[in-house]
C-alpha angles and dihedrals in degrees: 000000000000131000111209131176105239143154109287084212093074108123086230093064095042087089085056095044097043083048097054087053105049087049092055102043081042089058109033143030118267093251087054092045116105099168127146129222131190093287096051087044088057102064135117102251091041120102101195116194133187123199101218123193097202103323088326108122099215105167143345145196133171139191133218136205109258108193089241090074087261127121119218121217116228144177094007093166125153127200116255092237093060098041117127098029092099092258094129084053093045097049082045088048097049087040088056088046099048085047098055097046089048097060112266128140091212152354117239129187141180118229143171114275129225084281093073122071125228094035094097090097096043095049089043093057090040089058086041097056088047116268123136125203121265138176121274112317123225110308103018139084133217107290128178093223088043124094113178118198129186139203121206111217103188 
């Protein structure tokens, strides 16, 4: 498996993306929603990533600049067929290690809370790779469907 940094608007990642999206508007309320799709992926301060198995696309995640020296992870989604096999760690893992090396004091994310179903695993991985829960990141408010989590890099 390789993790490369590559266009989200490669036909080949649509089925990731679009997957991400419908997760996300299936589990939460569209105010509590913070999914991106192509077009978010595509912008400037975003650093979007794929873990390919071959030219298999199996999973991808991404992190953008926020203005308080933090990055924000974004879009970590993994097939269903690959699921189980530690590529959402691995992709956590490599985004920890670009932003790092990239400067940032910390990673940051949005999840579901305890509210949303089917964030258990996700929240679980993300304590397990190290990151504690913290009030609302940049950009966000306090949000009863919202958990915020935060990695220190430094």
């Amino acid at each position: 498996m390789e993790i490369r940094r590559v266009d989200p608007s490669l036909a080949e990642l649509r089925p990731l993306i679009e997957g991400n999206q419908a997760y996300g508007a299936g589990a939460s309320p569209a105010e509590s929603d913070h999914t991106f799709g192509v077009e978010d992926l595509r912008q400037h301060d975003v650093r979007f990533f794929a873990l390919f198995e071959g030219e298999t696309a199996l999973g991808c995640g991404a992190y953008k600049t926020l203005p308080d020296g933090t990055a924000e992870v974004k879009s970590v989604f993994v097939a269903a067929a690959a699921r189980g096999r530690g590529c959402a760690g691995r992709l956590m893992e490599f985004l920890a290690q670009e932003a790092k090396a990239d400067g940032f004091q910390a990673l940051v994310l949005e999840t579901g809370s305890e509210l949303c179903p089917g964030y258990e695993a996700a929240r679980a991985l993300y304590e397990r790779l190290g990151y504690s829960y913290c009030d609302p990141i940049y950009g966000y408010k306090k949000d009863p469907m919202s958990a915020f989590m935060r990695l220190d890099l430094e």
